[in-house]
C-alpha angles and dihedrals in degrees: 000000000000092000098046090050086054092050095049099040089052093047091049095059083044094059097042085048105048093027115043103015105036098024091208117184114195116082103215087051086051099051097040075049097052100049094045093050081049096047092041096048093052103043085054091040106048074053098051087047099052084045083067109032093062083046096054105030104016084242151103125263080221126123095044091203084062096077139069122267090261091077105084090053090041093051088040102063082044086068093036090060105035087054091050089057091041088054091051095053101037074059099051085056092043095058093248097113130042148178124212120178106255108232100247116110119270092249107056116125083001090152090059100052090051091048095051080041102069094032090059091052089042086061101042089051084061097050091047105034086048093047088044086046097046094045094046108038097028120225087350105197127233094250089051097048088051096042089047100054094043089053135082113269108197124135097022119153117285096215085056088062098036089071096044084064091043097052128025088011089050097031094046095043088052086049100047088057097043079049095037088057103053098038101046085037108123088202139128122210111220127186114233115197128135089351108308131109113220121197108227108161114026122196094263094048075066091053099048094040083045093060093035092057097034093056087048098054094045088040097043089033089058103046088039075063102039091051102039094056095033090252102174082063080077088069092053093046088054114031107018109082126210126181093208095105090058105042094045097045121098114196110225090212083073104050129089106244133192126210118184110237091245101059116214122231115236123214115197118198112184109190107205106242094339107163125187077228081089084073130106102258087244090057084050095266131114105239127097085226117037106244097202103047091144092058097046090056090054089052092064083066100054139014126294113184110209131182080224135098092230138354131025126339136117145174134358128240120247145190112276086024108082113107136019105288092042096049101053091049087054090057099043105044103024095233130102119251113254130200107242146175101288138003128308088207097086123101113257089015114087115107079323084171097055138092119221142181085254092056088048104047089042085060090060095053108264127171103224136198140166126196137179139162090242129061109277085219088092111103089358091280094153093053080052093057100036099053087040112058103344089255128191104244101219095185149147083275100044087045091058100037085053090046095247084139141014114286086238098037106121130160137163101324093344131308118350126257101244074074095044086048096063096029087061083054093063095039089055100054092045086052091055085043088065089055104225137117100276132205105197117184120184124172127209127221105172085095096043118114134313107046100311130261123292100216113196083251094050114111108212102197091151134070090238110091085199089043081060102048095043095052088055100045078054091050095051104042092052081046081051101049087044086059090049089047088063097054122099089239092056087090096052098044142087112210104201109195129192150166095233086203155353109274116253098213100124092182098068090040093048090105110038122120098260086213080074109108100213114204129175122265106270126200133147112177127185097022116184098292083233087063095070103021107126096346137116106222108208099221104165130048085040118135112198147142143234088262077063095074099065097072097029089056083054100055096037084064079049102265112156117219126209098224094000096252136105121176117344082317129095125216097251087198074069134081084230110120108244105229089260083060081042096063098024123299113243090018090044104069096071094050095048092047085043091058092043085069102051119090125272128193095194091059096048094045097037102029123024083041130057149098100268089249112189117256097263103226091211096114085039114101132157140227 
């Protein structure tokens, strides 16, 4: 069939050519004619549609068996349409057609080409800036787009950005001059043949295709970007109220708590996009080799929770939960992050309303520090930790200013983790020097998108550049927790590790069986001997969320909690039901992510506004 279409299609812009255009006469001449403008018009176009399909799917149009049976007709109207504008230009050459000013001033219906004109580029900034969205972040959700461009964006990748100037930028630049030239052309298209000129395109056939085409590609540019990142959802997130949030939230000001009087310190290890896809399939992942081997050992030593009946899972994405920021307010507060009226990245006004692990462990005298091989700038995530918890920023910017690195050092996000990795050594023991109970949080990049970073450490034995990287984050991070394991604290200290998303390299995921429910890399080891003792901790058939980790941290250091919850999140150490068990399990995940997106009026009153008040230690007692 492909091939038919291909024939036909070839032949059609032959006979047009020769025929119609070019009225030959001689046979022999017609039929040499036709099979060239048939050869011609499909060597260009099988390269104008892999072209596009590599722009489109990141793939080859080859093997043909590989597509769908719309190809052939798809490929078909490609050639249909590439020989119609080699004809024309092969005529242009040839004399046949020809443009002539038309003699009108310049000027005339000037407002309605600028007009056609911005809406045309309008349109074709949609079309690239939501192919470039959709490919890099992966299936960005509404809440994120909105977040992100109300945050701070400082320190991201340059190789991120590198590929936003190389794509929509690039693309929609080459696109404004090709469109700036037909519509402010001031030309008439005649037709030459025996003599006789024959208009074929007057000046106002340019006005009335400008405005056509310039309609379509703002129209079809727009809803190729509603649809793409979900953006009708912004309406629900703004006008369409639920009262889930608040009937489900439970205020930590108002909960007994008990601390033991030794307090434990708490190590938090978030692992940038690390799945338990990563995972051989018999471990419950979804690779022929397990990728995080490493990782998998150190979970025969604490406890995992996964929604499965055996082997590894974890938590489910959310709304409000998909990418770093997100995620960690997810696990300190206990709340999903929702877009709102104005940006997150401002001092003293980050979540002031809310009460997080960091308040209340700042309450208990903590010593607290984050650190992180970017600038905690991005998303406002220093403003997070600051106003939270008072904690020590240990980023990019601090390392350079403190002469960790080079003033001029800079790699990937920042500096690599096999240097975050030894810096956190040195800020751990100088947190056991102060002698008080210490929260250290420290965040990974090597295994964000694209591809991950190649460290000079890194071994590259696969022919996956982000297989590589992730086998050797693994490795280092389980190098790292044995190191942690040697030191005096280690007793007295609980290591929370966990994946903070899923990963949005779509490349490595393009194949991947969309029925896979893919879930973060979950481990909490050492947990408060009390906590165990004589109990049976229920770890697999568990469905939970990210809110879930903020009561189950605190009671891992051996916090007891009056109810178990905290938040909108369960203690899963507990026999209490997370909200997912709540509303169904499996099915409720959906429902519970669904109500996260609505709009509530008791988040945006009592939690994204606020004075910052300190947490008040009045329920908090110790045994």
């Amino acid at each position: 069939m492909f091939y038919i279409c291909a024939i036909l299609a070839g032949a059609i812009v032959g006979i047009i050519d020769n025929l119609i255009i070019r009225r030959r006469k001689k046979p022999l001449t017609i039929i040499f004619s036709i099979i060239f403008d048939a050869v011609i018009s499909n060597v260009v176009g099988i390269f104008i549609t892999e072209v596009i399909f590599q722009w489109l799917a990141y793939e080859s149009m080859f093997p043909l068996s590989s597509h769908s049976g719309r190809l052939p007709l798809i490929y078909g109207a490609i050639v249909l349409a590439v020989g119609g504008i080699l004809t024309f230009i092969f005529g242009v050459f040839d004399g046949i057609f020809e443009f002539k000013n038309k003699d009108d001033s310049p000027k005339k219906g000037m407002a309605l080409k600028i007009i056609s004109i911005i809406l045309a580029v309008l349109g074709v900034a949609a079309i690239t800036g939501t192919k470039w969205g959709s490919t890099t972040f992966g299936n960005l959700a509404a809440d994120q787009l909105v977040i992100n461009l109300l945050t701070p964006k400082e320190g991201t990748s340059d190789d991120v950005m590198l590929t936003l100037w190389t794509g929509p930028v690039l693309y929609t630049a080459f696109a404004t001059v090709i469109l700036a030239f037909f519509i402010f052309s001031v030309r008439e298209l005649f037709y030459c043949h025996g003599g006789k000129k024959v208009k074929i395109f007057s000046s106002f056939a340019r006005k009335i295709v400008s405005v056509v085409l310039a309609l379509a590609l703002f129209i079809g540019g727009c809803s190729y970007g509603i649809v793409t990142f979900k953006l009708v959802k912004v309406i629900k997130m703004n006008v369409i109220e639920s009262d889930f949030i608040e009937e489900n939230y439970v205020d930590p000001r108002n909960v007994n708590m008990q601390f033991p009087e030794k307090k434990r310190n708490l190590i938090h290890i978030y692992l940038e996009s690390m799945e338990n896809s990563y995972a051989s399939t018999d471990m419950g992942g979804y690779m022929d080799e397990n990728l995080i081997e490493p990782l998998t050992n150190l979970a025969k030593e604490g406890y995992s929770f996964s929604h499965r009946a055996e082997g590894l899972g974890g938590p489910i994405s959310t709304v409000g939960c998909t990418w770093s920021v997100a995620s960690m307010i997810n696990m300190n507060a206990g709340i999903p992050m929702k877009a709102a009226a104005n940006a997150y990245g401002s001092k003293d006004n980050f979540l002031p309303g809310a009460i997080t692990l960091g308040d209340i462990l700042e309450s208990q005298g903590y010593e607290q520090s984050m650190m992180l091989g970017s600038t905690a700038r991005f998303g406002g995530l220093n403003f997070f930790y600051e106003s939270h918890g008072n904690f020590n920023i240990l980023d990019y910017d601090y390392a350079k200013e403190n002469g960790w690195i080079p003033e001029d050092y800079e790699v990937w996000w920042g500096y690599e983790d096999d240097k975050l990795y030894e810096f956190a050594k040195n800020e751990l023991t100088r947190l056991h020097n102060t002698g008080k109970p210490f929260n250290f949080v420290m965040e990974t990049a090597d295994t964000h998108f694209p591809d991950g970073y190649v460290s000079p450490n890194t071994p590259t034995p696969r022919d996956s550049q982000y297989a590589n990287v992730i086998a050797y984050s693994a490795s280092e991070t389980e190098k790292f927790v044995r190191w942690i394991q040697a030191q005096p604290f280690y007793e007295n200290t609980t290591i929370v590790i966990i994946g903070d998303h899923l990963s949005m390299d779509t490349v490595f995921f393009e194949n991947f069986d969309e029925n896979y429910l893919r879930t973060t890399f979950n481990l909490i080891i050492n947990p408060a001997p009390e906590l165990i003792e004589n109990e049976t901790i229920k770890t697999q058939n568990r469905w939970w969320c990210n809110v879930d980790m903020f009561p189950t941290i605190l009671a891992s250091m051996g916090v007891k909690i009056d109810g178990d919850r905290l938040g909108l999140g369960t203690n899963l150490f507990s026999d209490e039901p997370t909200l997912f068990e709540m509303n169904g399990g499996e099915t409720g995940c959906k429902k519970v992510s669904n109500s996260f997106e609505y709009k509530s009026t008791f988040y945006n009153e009592n939690i994204f506004k606020g004075n910052n008040e300190p947490f008040n230690t009045k329920n908090v007692k110790y045994y």
